[in-house]
C-alpha positions as CSV (number, residue, x, y, z in Angstrom):
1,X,122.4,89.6,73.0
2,X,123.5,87.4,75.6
3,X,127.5,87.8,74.7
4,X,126.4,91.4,74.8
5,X,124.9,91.1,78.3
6,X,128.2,89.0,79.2
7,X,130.8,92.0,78.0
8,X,128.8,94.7,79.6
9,X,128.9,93.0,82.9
10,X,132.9,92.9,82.9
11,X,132.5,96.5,81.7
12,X,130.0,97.2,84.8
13,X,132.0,96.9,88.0
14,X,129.5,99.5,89.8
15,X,126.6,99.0,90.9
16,X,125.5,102.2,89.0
17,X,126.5,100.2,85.9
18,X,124.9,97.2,86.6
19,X,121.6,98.3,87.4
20,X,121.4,100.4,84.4
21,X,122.1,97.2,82.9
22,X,119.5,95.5,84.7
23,X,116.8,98.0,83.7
24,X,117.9,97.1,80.0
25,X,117.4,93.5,80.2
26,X,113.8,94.6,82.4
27,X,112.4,97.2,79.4
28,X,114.1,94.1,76.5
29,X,111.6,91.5,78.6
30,X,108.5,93.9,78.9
31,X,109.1,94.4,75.5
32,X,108.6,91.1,75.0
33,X,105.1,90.5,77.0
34,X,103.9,93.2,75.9
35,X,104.0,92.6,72.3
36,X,102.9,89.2,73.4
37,X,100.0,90.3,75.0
38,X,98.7,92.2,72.1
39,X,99.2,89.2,69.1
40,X,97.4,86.1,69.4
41,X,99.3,84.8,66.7
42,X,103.2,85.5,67.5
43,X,105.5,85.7,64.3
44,X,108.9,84.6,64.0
45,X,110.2,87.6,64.4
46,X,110.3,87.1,68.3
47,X,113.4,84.8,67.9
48,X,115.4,88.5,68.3
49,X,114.6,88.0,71.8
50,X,117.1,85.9,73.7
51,X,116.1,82.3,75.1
52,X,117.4,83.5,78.7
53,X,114.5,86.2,78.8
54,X,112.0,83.8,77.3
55,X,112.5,81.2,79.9
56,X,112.2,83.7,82.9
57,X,108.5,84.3,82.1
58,X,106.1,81.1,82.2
59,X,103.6,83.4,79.8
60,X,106.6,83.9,76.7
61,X,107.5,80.3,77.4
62,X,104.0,79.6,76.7
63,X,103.4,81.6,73.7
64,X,107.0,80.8,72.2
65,X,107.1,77.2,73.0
66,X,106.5,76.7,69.2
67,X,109.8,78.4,68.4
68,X,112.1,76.7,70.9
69,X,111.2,73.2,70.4
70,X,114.5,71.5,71.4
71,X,114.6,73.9,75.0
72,X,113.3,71.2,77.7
73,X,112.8,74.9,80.2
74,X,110.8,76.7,77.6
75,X,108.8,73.6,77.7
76,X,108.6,73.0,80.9
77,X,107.3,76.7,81.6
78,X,104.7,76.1,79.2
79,X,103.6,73.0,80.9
80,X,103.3,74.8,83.6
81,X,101.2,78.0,82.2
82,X,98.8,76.0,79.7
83,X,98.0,74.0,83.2
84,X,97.5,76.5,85.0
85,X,94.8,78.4,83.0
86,X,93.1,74.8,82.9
87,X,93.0,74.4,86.1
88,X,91.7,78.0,86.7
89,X,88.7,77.4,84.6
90,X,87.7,74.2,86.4
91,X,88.0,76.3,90.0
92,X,85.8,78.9,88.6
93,X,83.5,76.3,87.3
94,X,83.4,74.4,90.5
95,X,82.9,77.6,93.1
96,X,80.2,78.8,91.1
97,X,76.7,79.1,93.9
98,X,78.7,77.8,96.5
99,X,79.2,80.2,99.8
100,X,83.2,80.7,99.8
101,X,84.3,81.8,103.4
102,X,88.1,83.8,103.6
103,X,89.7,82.7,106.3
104,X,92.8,85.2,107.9
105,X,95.6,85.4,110.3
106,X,94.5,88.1,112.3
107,X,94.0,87.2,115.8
108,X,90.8,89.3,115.6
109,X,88.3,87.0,115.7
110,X,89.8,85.4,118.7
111,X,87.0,84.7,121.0
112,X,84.2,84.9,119.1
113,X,83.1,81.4,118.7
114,X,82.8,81.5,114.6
115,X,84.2,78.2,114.8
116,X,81.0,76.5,113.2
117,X,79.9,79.4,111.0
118,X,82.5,78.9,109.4
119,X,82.8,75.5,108.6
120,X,78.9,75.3,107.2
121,X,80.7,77.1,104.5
122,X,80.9,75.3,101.1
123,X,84.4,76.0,100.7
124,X,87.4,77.5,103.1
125,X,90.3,79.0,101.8
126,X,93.3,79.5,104.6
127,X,96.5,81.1,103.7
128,X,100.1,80.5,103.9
129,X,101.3,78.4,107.1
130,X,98.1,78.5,108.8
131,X,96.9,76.5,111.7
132,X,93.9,75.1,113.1
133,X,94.5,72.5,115.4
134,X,93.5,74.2,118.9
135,X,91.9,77.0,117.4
136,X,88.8,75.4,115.9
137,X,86.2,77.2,118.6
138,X,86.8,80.8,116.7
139,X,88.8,79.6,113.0
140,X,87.2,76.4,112.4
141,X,88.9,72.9,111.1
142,X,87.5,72.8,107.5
143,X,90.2,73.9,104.7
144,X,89.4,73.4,100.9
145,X,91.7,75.6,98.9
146,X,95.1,76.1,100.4
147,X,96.5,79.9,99.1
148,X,99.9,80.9,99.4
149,X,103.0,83.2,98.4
150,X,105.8,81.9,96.9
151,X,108.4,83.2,98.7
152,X,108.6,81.0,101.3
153,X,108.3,77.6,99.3
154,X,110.5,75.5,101.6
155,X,107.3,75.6,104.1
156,X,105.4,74.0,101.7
157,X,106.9,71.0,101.3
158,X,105.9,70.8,105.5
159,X,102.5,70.0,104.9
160,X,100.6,68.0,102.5
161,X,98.7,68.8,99.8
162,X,96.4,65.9,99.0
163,X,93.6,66.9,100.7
164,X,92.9,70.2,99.1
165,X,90.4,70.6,96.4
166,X,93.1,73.3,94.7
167,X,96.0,75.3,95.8
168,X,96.2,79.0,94.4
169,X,99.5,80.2,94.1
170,X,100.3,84.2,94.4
171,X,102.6,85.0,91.4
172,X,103.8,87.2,88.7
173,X,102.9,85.2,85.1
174,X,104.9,87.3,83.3
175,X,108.6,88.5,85.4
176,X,111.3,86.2,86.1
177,X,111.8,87.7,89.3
178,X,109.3,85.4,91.0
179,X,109.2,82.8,88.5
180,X,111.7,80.4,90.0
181,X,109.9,79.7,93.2
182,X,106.9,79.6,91.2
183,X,108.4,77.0,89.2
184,X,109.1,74.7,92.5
185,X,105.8,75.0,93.5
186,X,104.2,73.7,90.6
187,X,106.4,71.2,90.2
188,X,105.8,70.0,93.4
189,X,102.0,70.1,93.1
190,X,102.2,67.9,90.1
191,X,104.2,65.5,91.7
192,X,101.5,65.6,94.5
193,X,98.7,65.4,91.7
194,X,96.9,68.1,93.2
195,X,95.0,70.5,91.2
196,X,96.6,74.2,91.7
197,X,96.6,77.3,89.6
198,X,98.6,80.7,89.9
199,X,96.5,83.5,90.4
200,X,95.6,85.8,87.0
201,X,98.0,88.6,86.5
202,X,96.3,91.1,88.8
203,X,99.1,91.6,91.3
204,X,100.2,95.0,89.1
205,X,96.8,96.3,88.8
206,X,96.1,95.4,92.5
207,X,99.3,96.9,94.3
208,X,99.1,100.0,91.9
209,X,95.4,100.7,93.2
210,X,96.4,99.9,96.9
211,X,99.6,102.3,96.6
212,X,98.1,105.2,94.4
213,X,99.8,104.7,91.3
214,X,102.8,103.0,93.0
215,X,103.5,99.3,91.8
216,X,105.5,97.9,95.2
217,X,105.1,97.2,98.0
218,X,102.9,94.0,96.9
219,X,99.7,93.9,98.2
220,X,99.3,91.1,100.9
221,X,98.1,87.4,99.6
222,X,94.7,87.8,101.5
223,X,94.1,91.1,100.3
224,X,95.0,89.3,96.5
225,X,92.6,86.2,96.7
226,X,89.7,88.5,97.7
227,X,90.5,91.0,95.0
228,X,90.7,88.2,92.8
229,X,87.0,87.1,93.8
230,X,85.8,90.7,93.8
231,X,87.4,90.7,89.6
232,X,86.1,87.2,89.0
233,X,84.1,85.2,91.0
234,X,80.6,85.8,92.8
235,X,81.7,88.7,95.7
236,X,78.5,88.1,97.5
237,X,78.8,84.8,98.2
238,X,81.9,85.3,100.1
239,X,82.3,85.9,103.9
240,X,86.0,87.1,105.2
241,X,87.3,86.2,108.7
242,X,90.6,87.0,110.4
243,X,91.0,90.6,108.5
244,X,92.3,93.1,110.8
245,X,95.1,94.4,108.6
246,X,96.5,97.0,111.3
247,X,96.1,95.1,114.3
248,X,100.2,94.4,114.0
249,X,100.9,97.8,113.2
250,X,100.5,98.8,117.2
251,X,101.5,95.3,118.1
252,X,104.0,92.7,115.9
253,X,103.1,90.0,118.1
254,X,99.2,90.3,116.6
255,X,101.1,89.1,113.0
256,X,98.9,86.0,113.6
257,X,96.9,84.4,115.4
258,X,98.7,80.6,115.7
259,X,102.1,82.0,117.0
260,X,104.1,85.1,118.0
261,X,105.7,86.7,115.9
262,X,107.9,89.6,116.8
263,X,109.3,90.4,113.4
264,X,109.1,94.4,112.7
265,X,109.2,94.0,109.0
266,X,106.4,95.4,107.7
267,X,106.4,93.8,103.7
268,X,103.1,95.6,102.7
269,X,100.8,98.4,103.2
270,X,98.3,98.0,105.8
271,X,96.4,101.2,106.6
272,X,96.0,101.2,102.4
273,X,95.2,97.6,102.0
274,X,92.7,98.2,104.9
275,X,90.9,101.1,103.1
276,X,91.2,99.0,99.9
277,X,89.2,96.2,102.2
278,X,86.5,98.4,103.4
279,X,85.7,100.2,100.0
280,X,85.2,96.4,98.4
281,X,82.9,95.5,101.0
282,X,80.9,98.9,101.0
283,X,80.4,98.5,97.3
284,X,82.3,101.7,97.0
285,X,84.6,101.9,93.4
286,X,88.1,100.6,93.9
């Protein structure tokens, strides 16, 4: 397969060519997960499938480690995965009747002195490159669980991680796309010894309700970690702060709260992400 891959890329000087080629490879690896997915005891027969598609998924690395015994990345992935759901059971274990408060970037609750309200929370979860140094009067100081992207992975190593209880990471379990960076983290995190986990594959099923049926842009990481308490943890027992989702929309200097930041990219879909928001609060379905 691979020589095959190999020949048709020489063959492929367009970029017509080469994405059909790449949608190949992509439907030959969902192939793979899916059929994965669906047998809890994988045969043999998955050995047709070629060790460079197996390694780009941390969730085929994990259920074909058993066949690829002598690759140290297929391993490695594995590692990775198998600690990951560990660690996932342990953080839902531990945030079980404790109040959770969701701490955003929006400058929204600028002035509003929830400072302390939010700090009597059991646990804090802040995202990304946060900051509360000078803005404790309205964001508070407290930070338990540090969530993230893993896009940006450089700005992690900025900051240490020792004195979080757990680190969720945003990620795709089961594309190579975002697996790499995903990879670093982790790595880095083990290193660090602290206790992390990558968020359960709900990043499809949460962009394709956001979007209508569409499965990009991807829905932003605040939006994913409350979804992912709304799926699985206790939603009433969590307060959000710092949600605004529009605010930059009129104003890309609103991006956050800790710095300006004039960048008129917009990666995801607010106004929807917003609705989204409001319909999980109200009770309404999503």
């Amino acid at each position: 397969m691979n020589i095959i891959i190999r020949l048709l890329t020489l063959l492929c000087p367009t970029k017509r060519g080469r994405r059909r080629l790449r949608a190949h490879i992509k439907r030959r690896h969902d192939v793979l997960v899916n059929y994965l997915q669906s047998t809890e005891n994988p045969g043999k027969r998955h050995v047709i499938f070629p060790r460079k598609i197996v390694r780009g998924s941390l969730f085929a690395s994990s259920r074909l480690k058993h066949l690829h015994r002598g690759d140290e990345e297929i391993q490695s992935n594995a590692s990775i995965y198998d600690l990951s759901l560990q660690n996932e059971k342990v953080f839902l274990q531990w945030i079980k009747g404790k109040s959770i408060a969701v701490v955003g970037s929006s400058p929204c609750e600028k002035g509003k002195g929830n400072g302390p309200l939010i700090d009597s929370h059991d646990i804090v979860i802040r995202f990304n490159n946060y900051i509360t140094s000078g803005f404790e009067p309205d964001y508070g100081q407290k930070t338990d669980v540090w969530a993230r992207n893993t896009n940006d992975f450089e700005s992690t190593f900025l900051r240490s991680t020792n004195g979080y209880n757990f680190v969720i990471l945003r990620g795709d379990l089961y594309r190579g796309k975002m697996n790499r960076d995903v990879r670093l983290l982790c790595k880095s995190l083990m290193n660090e010894n602290t206790p992390f986990f990558i968020m359960k594959d709900i990043m499809l099923e949460l962009a394709k309700k956001v979007n209508n049926g569409s499965p990009s842009p991807l829905p932003s990481v605040g939006l994913s970690i409350i979804y992912y308490f709304y799926t699985y943890g206790d939603f009433k027992r969590i307060n959000c702060y710092g949600f605004s989702f529009t605010d930059q929309l009129t104003n890309p200097a609103n991006r956050h709260y800790y710095k300006a930041d004039n960048r008129t990219n917009i990666y995801h879909s607010w106004k929807n992400e917003k609705d989204f928001f409001k319909r999980m609060l109200t009770g309404d379905p999503v």
